[in-house]
C-alpha positions as YAML, in Angstrom:
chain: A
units: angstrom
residues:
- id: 1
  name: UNK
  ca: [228.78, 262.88, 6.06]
- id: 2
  name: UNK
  ca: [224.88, 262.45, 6.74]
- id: 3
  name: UNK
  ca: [222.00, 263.08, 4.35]
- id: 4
  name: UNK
  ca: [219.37, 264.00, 6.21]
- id: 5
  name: UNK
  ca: [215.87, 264.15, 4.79]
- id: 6
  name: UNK
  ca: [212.52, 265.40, 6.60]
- id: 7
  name: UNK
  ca: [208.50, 265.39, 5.90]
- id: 8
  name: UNK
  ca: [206.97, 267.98, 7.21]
- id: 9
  name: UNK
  ca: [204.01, 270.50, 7.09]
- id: 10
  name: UNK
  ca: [203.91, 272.71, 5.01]
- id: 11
  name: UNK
  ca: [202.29, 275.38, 7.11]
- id: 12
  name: UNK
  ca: [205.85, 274.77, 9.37]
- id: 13
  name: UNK
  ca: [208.34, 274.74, 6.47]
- id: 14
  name: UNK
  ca: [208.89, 278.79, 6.53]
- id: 15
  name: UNK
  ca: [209.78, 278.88, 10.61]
- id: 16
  name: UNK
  ca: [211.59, 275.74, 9.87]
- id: 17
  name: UNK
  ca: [213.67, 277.86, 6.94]
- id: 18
  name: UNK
  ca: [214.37, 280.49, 9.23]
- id: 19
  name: UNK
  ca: [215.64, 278.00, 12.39]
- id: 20
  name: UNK
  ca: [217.74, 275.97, 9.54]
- id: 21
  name: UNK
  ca: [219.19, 278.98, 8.63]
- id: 22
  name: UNK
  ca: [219.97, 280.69, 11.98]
- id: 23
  name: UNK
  ca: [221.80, 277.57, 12.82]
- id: 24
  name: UNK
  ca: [224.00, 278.24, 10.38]
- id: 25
  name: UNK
  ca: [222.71, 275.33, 8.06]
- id: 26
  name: UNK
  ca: [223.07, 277.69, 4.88]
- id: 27
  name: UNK
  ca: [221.95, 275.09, 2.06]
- id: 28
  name: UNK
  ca: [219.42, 272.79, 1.57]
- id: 29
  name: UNK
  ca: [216.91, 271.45, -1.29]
- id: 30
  name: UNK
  ca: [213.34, 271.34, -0.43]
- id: 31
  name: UNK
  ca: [210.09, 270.57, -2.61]
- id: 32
  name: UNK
  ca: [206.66, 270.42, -2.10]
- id: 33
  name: UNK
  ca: [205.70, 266.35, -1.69]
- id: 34
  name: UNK
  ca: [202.28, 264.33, -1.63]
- id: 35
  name: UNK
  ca: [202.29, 260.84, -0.03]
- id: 36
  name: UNK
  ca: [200.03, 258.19, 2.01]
- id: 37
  name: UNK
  ca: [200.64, 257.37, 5.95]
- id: 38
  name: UNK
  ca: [198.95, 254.87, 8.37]
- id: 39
  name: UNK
  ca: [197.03, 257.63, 10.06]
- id: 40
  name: UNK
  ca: [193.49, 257.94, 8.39]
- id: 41
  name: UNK
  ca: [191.87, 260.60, 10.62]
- id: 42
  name: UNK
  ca: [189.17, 262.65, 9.81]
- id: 43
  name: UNK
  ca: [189.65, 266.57, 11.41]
- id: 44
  name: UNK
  ca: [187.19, 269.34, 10.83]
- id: 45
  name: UNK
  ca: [188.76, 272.27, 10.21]
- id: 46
  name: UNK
  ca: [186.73, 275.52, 9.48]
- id: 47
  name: UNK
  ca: [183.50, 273.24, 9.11]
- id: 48
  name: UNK
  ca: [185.22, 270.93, 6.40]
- id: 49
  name: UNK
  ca: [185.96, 267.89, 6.89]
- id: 50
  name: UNK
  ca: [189.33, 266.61, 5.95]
- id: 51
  name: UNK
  ca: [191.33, 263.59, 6.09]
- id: 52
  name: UNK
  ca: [195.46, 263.57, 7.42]
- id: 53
  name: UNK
  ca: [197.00, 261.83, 5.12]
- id: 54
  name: UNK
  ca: [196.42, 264.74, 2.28]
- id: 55
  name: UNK
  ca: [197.95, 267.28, 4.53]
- id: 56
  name: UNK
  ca: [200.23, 269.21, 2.42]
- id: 57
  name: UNK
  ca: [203.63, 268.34, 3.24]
- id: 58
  name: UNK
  ca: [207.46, 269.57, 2.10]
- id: 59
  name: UNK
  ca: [210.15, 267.42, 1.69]
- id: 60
  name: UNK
  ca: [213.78, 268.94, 2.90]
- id: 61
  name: UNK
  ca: [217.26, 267.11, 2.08]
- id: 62
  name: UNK
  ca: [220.27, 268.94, 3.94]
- id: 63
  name: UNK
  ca: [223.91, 267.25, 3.83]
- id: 64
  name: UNK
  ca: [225.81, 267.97, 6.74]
- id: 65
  name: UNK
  ca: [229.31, 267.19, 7.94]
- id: 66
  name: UNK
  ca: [228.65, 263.96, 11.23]
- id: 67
  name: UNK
  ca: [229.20, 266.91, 13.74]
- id: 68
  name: UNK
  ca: [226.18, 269.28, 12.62]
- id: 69
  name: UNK
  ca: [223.75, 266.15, 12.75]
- id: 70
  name: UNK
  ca: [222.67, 266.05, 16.20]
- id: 71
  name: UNK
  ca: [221.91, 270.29, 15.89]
- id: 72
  name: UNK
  ca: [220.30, 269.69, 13.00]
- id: 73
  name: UNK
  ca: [217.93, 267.00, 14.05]
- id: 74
  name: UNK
  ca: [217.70, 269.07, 16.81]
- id: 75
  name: UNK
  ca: [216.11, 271.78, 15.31]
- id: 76
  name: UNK
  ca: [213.80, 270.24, 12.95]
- id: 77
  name: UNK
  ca: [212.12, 267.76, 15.66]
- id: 78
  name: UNK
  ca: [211.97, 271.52, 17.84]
- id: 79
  name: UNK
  ca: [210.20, 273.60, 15.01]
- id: 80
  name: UNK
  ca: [208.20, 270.87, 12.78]
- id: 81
  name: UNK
  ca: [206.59, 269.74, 15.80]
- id: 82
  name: UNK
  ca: [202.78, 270.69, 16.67]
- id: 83
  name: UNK
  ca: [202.36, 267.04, 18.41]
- id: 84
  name: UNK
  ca: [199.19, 266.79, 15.84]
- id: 85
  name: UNK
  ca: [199.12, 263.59, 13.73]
- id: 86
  name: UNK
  ca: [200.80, 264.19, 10.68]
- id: 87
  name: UNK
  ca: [204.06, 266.36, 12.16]
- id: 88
  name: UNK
  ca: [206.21, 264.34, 9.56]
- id: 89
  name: UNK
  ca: [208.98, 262.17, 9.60]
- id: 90
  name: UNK
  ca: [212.81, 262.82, 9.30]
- id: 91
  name: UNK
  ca: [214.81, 260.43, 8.07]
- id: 92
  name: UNK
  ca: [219.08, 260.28, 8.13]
- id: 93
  name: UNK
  ca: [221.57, 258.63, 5.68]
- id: 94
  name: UNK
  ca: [225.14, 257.82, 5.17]
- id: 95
  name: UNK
  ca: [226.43, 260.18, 2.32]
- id: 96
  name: UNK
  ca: [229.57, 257.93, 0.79]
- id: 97
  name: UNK
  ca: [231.04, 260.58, -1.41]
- id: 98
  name: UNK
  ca: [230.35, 264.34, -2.48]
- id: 99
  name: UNK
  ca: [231.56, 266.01, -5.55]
- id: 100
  name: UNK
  ca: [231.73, 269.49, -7.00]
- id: 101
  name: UNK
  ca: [231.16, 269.42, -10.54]
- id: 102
  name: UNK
  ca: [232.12, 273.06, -10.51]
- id: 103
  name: UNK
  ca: [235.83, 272.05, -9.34]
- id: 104
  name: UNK
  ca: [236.08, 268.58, -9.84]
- id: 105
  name: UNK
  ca: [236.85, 268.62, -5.63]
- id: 106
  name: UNK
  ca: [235.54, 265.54, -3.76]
- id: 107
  name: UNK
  ca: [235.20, 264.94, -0.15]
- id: 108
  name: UNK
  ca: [233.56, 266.90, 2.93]
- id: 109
  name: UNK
  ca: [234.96, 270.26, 1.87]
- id: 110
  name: UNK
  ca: [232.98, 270.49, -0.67]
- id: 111
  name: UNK
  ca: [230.66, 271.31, 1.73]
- id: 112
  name: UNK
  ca: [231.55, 274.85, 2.88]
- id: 113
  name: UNK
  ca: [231.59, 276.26, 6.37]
- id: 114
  name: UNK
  ca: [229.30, 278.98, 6.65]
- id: 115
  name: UNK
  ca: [231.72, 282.09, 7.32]
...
């Protein structure tokens, strides 16, 4: 199993939602995150000046059985990108072990096919 996390803007999150979700990823966490990069540009949007590293960003974790991680990837690099500094960053994980405290099951089907 993979844990996959990705950065990415927030303007992007709700087409990235809707990709996730058409690709039959049904469930993952997301949150709205702050952080610093290497980039310090300066763009001018709408006559204000602002700098890329306060872009507003969401964070989205998805765990997915090793066969949905290339699709996965797939899509997010697809619909997060605008090729502007700033697109994000996704980042991928070995999961060791999964639980359901519901159940008390452990393993990869805990993590349920969408049907």
């Amino acid at each position: 199993m993979k844990k996959i996390e990705a950065i990415i803007r927030k303007t992007k999150f709700e087409e990235v939602k809707e990709a996730l979700l058409t690709s039959d990823i049904n469930w993952f966490e997301y949150h709205d995150v702050h952080g610093i990069g290497q980039s310090r540009q300066e763009r001018i949007y709408r006559g204000v000046m602002y700098s890329t590293d306060v872009i507003e960003r969401v964070a989205i974790t998805i765990v997915c059985r090793d066969q949905f991680l290339d699709p996965t990837i797939k899509v997010l690099l697809e619909v997060a990108h605008t090729g502007e500094v700033g697109d994000g960053r996704i980042f991928v994980s070995d999961v060791l072990e999964t639980y359901s405290i519901r159940t008390g099951e452990k393993g990869d089907t805990v993590l349920r096919d969408k049907k």
